[in-house]
Structures are given as structure tokens and as C-alpha cells.
C-alpha positions as CSV (number, residue, x, y, z in Angstrom):
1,X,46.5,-49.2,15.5
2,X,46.8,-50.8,11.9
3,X,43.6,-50.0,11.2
4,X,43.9,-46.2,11.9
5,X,47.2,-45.8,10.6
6,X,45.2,-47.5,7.3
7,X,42.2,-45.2,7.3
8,X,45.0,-42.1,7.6
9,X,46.6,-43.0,4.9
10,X,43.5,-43.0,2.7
11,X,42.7,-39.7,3.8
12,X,46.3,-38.6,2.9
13,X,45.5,-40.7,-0.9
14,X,41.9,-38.7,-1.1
15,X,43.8,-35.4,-0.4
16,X,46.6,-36.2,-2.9
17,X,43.9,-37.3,-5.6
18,X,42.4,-33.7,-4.8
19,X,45.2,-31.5,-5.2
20,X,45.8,-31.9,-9.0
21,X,42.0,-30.5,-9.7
22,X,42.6,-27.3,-7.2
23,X,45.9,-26.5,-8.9
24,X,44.7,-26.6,-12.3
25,X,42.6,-23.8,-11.3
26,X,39.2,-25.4,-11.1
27,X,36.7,-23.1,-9.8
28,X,33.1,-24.5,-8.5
29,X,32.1,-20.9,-8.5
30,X,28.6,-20.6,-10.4
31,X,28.9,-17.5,-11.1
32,X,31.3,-18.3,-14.0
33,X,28.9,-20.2,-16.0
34,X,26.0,-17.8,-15.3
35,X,28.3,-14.9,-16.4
36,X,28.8,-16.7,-19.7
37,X,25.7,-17.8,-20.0
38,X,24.1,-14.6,-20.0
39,X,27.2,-12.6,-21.3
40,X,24.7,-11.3,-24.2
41,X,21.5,-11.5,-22.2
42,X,22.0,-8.2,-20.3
43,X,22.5,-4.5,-21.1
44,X,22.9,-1.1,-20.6
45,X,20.7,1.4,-20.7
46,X,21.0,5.1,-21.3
47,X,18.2,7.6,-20.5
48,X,18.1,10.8,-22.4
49,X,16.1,13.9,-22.4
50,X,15.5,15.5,-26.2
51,X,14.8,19.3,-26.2
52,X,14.3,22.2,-28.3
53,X,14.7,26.0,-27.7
54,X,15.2,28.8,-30.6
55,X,18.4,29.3,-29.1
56,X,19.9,26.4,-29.4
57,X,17.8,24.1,-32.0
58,X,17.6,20.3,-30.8
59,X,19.5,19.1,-28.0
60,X,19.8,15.8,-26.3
61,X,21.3,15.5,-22.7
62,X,22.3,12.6,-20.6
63,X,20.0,11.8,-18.0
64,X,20.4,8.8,-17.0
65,X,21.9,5.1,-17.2
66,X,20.2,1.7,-15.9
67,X,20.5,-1.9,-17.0
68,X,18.0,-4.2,-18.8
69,X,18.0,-7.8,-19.4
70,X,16.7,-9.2,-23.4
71,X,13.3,-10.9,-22.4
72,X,12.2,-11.9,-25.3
73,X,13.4,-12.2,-29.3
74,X,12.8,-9.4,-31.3
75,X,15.0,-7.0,-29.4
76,X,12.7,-6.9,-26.3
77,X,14.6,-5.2,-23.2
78,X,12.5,-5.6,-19.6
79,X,13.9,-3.0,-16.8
80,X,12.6,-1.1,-14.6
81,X,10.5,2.0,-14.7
82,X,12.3,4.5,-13.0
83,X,15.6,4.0,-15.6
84,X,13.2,5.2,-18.0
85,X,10.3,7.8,-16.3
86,X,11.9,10.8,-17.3
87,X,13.3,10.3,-20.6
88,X,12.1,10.3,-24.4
89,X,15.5,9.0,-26.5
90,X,16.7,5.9,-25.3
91,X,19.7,3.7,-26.5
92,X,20.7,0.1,-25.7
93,X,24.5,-0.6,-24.5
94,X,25.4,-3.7,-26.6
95,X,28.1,-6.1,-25.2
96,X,29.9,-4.8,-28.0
97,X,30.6,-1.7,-26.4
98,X,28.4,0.1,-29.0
99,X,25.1,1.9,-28.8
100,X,22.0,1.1,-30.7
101,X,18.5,3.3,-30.2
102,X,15.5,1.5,-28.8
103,X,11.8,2.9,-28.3
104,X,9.3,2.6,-26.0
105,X,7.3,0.1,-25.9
106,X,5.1,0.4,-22.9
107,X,5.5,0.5,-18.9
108,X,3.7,0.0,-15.3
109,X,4.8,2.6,-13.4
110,X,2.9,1.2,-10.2
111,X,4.9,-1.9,-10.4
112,X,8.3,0.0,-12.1
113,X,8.6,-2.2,-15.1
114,X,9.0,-0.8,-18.8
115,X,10.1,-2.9,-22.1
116,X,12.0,-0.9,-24.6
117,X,13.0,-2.2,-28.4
118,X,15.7,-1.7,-30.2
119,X,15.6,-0.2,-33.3
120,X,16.8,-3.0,-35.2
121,X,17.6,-6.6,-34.8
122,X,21.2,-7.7,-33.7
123,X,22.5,-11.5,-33.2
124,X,24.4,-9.6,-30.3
125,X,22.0,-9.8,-27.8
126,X,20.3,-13.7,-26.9
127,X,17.3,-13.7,-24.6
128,X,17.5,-15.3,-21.3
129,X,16.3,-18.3,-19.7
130,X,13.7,-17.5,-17.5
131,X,13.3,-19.7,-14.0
132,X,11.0,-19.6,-11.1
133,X,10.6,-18.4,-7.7
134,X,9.2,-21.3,-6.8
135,X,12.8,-23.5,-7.2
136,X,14.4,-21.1,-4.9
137,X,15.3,-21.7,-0.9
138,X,16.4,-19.3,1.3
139,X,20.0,-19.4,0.9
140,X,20.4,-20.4,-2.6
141,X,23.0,-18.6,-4.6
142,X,22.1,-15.5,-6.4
143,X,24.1,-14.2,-9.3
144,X,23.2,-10.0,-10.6
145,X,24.8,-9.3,-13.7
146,X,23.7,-5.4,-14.5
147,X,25.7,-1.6,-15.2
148,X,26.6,-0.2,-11.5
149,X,27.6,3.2,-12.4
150,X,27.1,3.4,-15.7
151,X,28.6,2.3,-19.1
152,X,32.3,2.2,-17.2
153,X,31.2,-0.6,-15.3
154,X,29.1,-2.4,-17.9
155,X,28.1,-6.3,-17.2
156,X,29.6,-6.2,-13.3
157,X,28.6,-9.7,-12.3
158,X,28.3,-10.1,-8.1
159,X,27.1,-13.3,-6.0
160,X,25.6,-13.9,-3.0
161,X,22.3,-15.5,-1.3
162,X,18.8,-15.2,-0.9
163,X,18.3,-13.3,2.1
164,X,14.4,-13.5,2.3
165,X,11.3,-14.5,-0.1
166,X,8.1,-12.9,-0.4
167,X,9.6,-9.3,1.3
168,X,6.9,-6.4,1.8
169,X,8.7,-3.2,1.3
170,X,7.1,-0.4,1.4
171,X,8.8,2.0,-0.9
172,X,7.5,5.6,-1.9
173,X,7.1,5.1,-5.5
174,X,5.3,2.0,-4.9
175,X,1.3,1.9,-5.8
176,X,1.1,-2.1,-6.1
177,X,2.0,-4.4,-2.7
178,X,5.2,-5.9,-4.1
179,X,6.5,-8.9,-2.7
180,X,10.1,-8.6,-3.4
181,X,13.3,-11.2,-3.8
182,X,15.6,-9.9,-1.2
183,X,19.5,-11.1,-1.7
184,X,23.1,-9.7,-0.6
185,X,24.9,-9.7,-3.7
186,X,26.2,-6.3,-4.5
187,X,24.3,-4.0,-6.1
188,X,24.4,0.1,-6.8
189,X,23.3,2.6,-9.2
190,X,22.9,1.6,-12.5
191,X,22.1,-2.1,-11.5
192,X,18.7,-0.9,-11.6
193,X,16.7,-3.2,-14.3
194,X,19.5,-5.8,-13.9
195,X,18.7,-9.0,-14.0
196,X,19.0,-11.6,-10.9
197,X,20.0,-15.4,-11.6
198,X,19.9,-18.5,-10.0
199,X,23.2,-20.8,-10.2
200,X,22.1,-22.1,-13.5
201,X,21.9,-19.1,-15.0
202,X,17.8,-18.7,-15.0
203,X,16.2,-15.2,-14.6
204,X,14.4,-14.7,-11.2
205,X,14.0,-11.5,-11.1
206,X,14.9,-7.7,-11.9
207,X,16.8,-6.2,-9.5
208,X,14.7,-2.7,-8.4
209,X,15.6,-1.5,-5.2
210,X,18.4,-1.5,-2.4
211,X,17.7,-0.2,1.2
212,X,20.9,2.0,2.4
213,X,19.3,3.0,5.5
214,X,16.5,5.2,7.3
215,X,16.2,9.1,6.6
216,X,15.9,9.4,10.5
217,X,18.9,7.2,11.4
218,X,22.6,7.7,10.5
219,X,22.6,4.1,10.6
220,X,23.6,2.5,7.5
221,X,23.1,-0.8,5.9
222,X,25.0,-3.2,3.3
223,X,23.7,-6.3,1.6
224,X,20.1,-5.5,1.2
225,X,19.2,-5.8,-2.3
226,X,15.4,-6.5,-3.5
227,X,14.2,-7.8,-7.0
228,X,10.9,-7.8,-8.9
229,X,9.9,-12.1,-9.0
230,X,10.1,-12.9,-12.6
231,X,6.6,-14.8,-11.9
232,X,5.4,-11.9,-10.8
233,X,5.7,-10.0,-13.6
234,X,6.1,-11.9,-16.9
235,X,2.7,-11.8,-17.2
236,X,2.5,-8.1,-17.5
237,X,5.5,-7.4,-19.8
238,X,3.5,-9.9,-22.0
239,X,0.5,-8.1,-22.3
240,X,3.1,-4.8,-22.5
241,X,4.5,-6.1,-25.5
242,X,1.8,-7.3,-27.0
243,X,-0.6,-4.1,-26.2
244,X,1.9,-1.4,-25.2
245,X,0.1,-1.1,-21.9
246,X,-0.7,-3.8,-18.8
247,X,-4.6,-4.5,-19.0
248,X,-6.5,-4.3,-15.5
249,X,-10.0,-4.3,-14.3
250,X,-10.3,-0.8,-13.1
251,X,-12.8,1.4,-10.5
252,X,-12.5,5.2,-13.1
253,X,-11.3,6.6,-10.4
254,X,-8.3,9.0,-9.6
255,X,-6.8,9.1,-6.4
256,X,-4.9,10.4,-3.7
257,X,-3.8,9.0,-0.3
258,X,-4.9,10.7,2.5
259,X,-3.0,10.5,5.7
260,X,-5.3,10.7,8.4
261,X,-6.1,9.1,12.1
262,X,-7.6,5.1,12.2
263,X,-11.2,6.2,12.4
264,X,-13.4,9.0,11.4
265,X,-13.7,12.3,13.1
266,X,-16.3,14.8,12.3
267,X,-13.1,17.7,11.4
268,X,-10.5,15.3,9.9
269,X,-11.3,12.4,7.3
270,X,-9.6,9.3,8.5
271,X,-6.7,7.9,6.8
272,X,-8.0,6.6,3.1
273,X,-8.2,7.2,-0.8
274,X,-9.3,10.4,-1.8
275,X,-10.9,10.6,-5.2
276,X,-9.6,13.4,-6.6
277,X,-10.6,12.5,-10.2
278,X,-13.5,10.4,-11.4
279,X,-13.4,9.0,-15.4
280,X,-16.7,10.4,-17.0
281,X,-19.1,7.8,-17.6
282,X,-16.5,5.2,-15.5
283,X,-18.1,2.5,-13.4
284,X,-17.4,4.5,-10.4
285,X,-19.5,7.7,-11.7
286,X,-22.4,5.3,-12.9
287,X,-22.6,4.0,-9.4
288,X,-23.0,6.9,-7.3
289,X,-19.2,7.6,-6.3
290,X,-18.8,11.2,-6.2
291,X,-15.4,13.5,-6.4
292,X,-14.4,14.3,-2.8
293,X,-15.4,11.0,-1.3
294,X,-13.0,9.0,0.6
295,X,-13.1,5.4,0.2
296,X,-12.4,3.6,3.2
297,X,-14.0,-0.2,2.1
298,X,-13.2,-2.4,-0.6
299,X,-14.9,-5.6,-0.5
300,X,-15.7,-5.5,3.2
301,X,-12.3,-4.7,3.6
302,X,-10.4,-2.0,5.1
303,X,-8.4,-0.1,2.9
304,X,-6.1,3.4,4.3
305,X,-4.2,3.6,1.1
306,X,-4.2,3.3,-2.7
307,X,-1.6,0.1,-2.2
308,X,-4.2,-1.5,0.3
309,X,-7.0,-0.5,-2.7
310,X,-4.9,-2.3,-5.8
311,X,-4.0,-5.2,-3.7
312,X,-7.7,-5.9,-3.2
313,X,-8.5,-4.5,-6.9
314,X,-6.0,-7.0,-8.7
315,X,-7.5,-10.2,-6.8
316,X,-10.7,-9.8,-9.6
317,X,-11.5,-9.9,-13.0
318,X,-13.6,-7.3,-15.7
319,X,-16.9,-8.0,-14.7
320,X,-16.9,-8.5,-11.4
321,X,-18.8,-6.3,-9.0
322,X,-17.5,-5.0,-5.9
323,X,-18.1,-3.5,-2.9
324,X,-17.1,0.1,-2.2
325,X,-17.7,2.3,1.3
326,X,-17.0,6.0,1.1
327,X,-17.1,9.1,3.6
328,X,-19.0,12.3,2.5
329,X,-17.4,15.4,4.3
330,X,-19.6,18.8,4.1
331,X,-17.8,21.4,3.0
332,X,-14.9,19.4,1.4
333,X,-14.2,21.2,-1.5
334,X,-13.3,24.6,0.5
335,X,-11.2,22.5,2.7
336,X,-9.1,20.4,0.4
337,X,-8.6,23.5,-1.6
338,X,-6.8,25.5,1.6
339,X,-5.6,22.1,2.6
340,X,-4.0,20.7,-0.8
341,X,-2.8,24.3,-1.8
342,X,-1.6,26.2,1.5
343,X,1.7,26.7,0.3
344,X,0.4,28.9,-2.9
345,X,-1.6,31.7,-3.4
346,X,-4.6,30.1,-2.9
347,X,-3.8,30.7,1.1
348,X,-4.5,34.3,0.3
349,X,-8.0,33.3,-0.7
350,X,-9.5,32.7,2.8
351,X,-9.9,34.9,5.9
352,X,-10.1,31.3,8.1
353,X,-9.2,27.8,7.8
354,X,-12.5,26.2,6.2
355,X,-13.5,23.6,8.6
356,X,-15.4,20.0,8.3
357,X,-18.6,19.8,9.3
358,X,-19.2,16.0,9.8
359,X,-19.9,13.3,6.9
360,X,-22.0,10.4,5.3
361,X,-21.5,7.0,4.9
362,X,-22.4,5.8,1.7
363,X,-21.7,2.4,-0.2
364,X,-22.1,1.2,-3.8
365,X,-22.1,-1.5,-5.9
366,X,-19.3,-0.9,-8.8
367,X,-18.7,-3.3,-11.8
368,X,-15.2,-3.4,-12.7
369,X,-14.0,-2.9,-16.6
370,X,-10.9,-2.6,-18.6
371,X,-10.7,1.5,-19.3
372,X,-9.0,2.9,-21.7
């Protein structure tokens, strides 16, 4: 009985010994030091659209507004692509609360990253720490700092978890298999470019996408936020700030994803990658590949989509040769014209539907090179 009356009262000494730390207002929250850590590390971004007409002379309109994070000195502002797609004037939302223009530097739309610069130097803005996917578990706290809804909002900082690594999402605008960061801390319009930190304030990722819900459901969804992995793309916003453009091995090709059934059928190419466009004197030309042809092989490998095709593409280097399988429809060109274009006056143009008349196989042998 002594001896647990003993052991009580240490408790009741432990609690006591607590209590002075909790009412000074202590907080173990990370997100306090990652806040002002990277107070100056993020930004806003506003999109603009610059116009003329005789009427009016010069105009410049809103279009947009997004965040960024300062990835390297020199003014150097990573976010994503779709802040910026539609836009030619561009300023930079300092934590000041003022607005300094930035350029272009370069972009990747298929993997929605772009790097802006301001237009001069500022000891505003500090560039972030940058961490690694490979320290994170799921579970571990995530911190995204970014603009939702614009300037009126600027540098909201929300917490929560990693929900799921490596996260295959398959969104419209995608051309590049992603794997994504997915998390539940809050994010909304405008967070888009935002960056995502680890509890000790290390950039992990750029926050891109968040899934609301299906366009064939009125079920809705909360918590589902997805980020670009830093390691993932570091690399490229490197070689986009250093030559204005990402540099990949690339086919000369032009394409177009054609929805179709699993396997061939003599009246309807299968589901593939239509080349719609072929770059003269490209490695795809020099080999054989022809416009029309649907390329349903990469490497041995089935491919039903231009995704599929860069995931495959991106695994080699300039120089390597690949190996490519296409379908030849007869009479393709009649048909894609009726079929690409029924909703214009080309419908007019035909007295019947232009039908398929069977196809070739036909494979190739195509050395891969950097393009201009």
C-alpha cells in the first residue's frame, strides 16, 4: 500500500513539474518553426494576360494567382505550370506585401513545373532547404505554406500527414507517370506551386493537385492533397534554369492518344499513340516511321498511351536505340480526317463515313537524340 501510495505521488510530482511548461504557452507544434523558417521562402504569384487592340492600346488583365517557393539564389521561383500556361506578364508577391515583376525562365508542361525570375534581386526572399522523399514515413507531419485564394490569403500555413508515397494519379493534363506525395493538410486554389515541408522545415515537394471528387459521382472528398517529390524534379528545374528548357532523349515524333479497344481490329486501330506529326529529318523519319502510324510497342513493351510511351522513353539516354512497333491502317488519312474533324465543316466533305480497310505491322529501330 506504501509503495503505491509512493508511486502516486510521483505521478502527482511529474504532473506538477509539467504544468508550468503547458501554461507558459509552449507549443510542440512544428509547424511554428517551419512557418518561420520559411516565412521568406514562399510566394505569391500573379498571372497576367498583356493585350493590345486599336481601341484600347495596351491592356493588362488579371488572370490568375498561384504560389511559388525561392529554389534557388538569384531570385529563382519553382511552381507549377498551370499558374503560369496562360499568361505572358508575371509578378512575384513579396512577404512584404509588395509586387515585383519576374520573367520566364523556362517550363515542363508534361510534368507542370515552370521557374520564373524576378526582375531584380531582393534580400526579401531566402531560398529554402531542400529535403528528401526518402526521410519521409507514412505519417510524418506535413507542413504547406502557399496563397489559397489569392493575395488575401498570402502565406496560409496548414499541417497534417503523409497520407501515401509513390501515388499514381492519373490526371488529364498529365503526359509524364507522376508519382505523387499525397498528404491531408489543407490545400485550395492558389496553393498551387506551394511548397510542402517536412517538420524541420525541408522542401519535399510542390504541392500540384487536390482530388475533390469524381465528375460521375456527387460524392465528395476532403484531405486529398498531392505534391510533385522534390527528388523528382530538382533535376529538371536545374537544367531549366540553366538552359531554359528540360533536355530529353526524344523519338521526333508528335502525338496523339488514341482511345481504342485492347487489340487490333481491321475497322478500328487499337488503343495507342497516333503520330500525328513527325520532325523532318528526326530519328523517327530516318527510321522508317511514317505519319499516321500508331505505335503500339516501345521496347517490347506495350504502350496504349503517350504516358505509357514517356515512362518507357525517360528510362534511356541520347544514343540509345530503341525498339518501336507501329500499325499501318489503309485508308487512314480519309478516316482521321472525318474522324478528328466531324464536328466542322469537313463533315460536309464526305457522302459516307471513310472506313478502315485492315493494316501492317511494322517495327523499327530508332536512335534517340536531344531535338531542338
Amino acid at each position: 500500500m506504501k509503495k503505491r501510495l509512493f508511486s502516486l505521488f510521483l505521478i502527482f510530482i511529474v504532473s506538477i513539474c509539467m504544468l508550468p511548461c503547458i501554461a507558459e504557452g509552449a507549443d510542440p507544434s512544428p509547424a511554428i518553426f517551419v512557418a518561420s523558417k520559411n516565412a521568406r521562402s514562399v510566394v505569391g504569384i500573379q498571372t497576367s494576360v498583356e493585350s493590345w487592340s486599336k481601341g484600347s492600346d495596351v491592356t493588362v488583365t488579371p488572370y490568375t494567382q498561384g504560389s511559388g517557393v525561392v529554389i534557388k539564389d538569384g531570385g529563382y521561383i519553382l511552381t507549377n505550370y498551370h499558374v503560369i500556361e496562360n499568361g505572358n506578364v508575371f509578378e512575384i508577391l513579396l512577404p512584404s506585401g509588395e509586387y515585383m515583376k519576374a520573367k520566364l525562365i523556362g517550363s515542363d508542361p508534361t510534368l507542370d513545373i515552370a521557374v520564373l525570375q524576378t526582375a531584380e534581386e531582393t534580400d526579401e526572399l531566402v531560398t529554402c532547404e531542400i529535403g528528401s522523399v526518402a526521410d519521409l514515413k507514412i505519417g510524418s507531419t506535413a507542413i504547406a505554406i502557399g496563397n489559397p485564394g489569392g493575395d488575401v490569403l498570402a502565406n496560409t500555413v496548414t499541417m497534417g500527414i503523409i497520407s501515401a508515397l509513390e501515388r499514381d494519379v492519373d490526371m488529364t493534363s498529365g503526359k509524364r507517370a507522376i508519382n505523387y506525395i499525397q498528404h491531408d493538410a489543407a490545400i485550395n486554389n492558389g496553393n498551387s506551386g506551394g511548397g510542402l515541408f517536412d517538420y524541420r522545415g525541408l522542401l519535399i515537394g510542390i504541392n500540384t493537385l487536390k482530388y475533390v471528387g469524381s465528375a460521375y459521382s456527387t460524392v465528395t472528398f476532403e484531405g486529398l492533397g498531392f505534391a510533385l517529390p522534390i527528388d523528382t524534379i530538382l533535376p529538371l528545374v536545374e537544367q531549366i534554369i540553366e538552359y531554359g528548357k528540360v533536355i530529353r532523349p526524344q523519338m521526333g515524333v508528335y502525338t496523339y492518344d488514341w482511345d481504342g479497344p485492347d487489340e487490333p481490329m481491321d475497322s478500328y486501330p487499337p488503343a495507342s499513340v497516333l503520330v500525328a506529326d513527325l520532325v523532318p529529318d528526326g530519328p523517327a523519319q530516318r527510321a522508317g516511321i511514317e505519319l499516321y502510324d500508331f505505335i503500339v510497342e516501345f521496347d517490347h513493351q506495350k504502350v496504349a498511351n503517350y504516358r505509357e510511351l514517356t515512362t518507357l522513353i525517360d528510362k534511356h539516354e541520347a544514343g540509345d536505340t530503341v525498339h518501336v512497333k507501329v500499325l499501318r491502317y489503309k485508308n487512314i488519312e480519309d478516316y482521321l480526317t472525318y474522324v478528328l474533324n466531324e464536328s466542322t465543316s469537313v463533315f460536309g466533305r464526305y457522302t459516307a463515313v471513310p472506313k478502315l480497310n485492315g493494316y501492317t505491322e511494322a517495327e523499327y529501330d530508332i536512335t534517340l537524340e536531344i531535338l531542338e
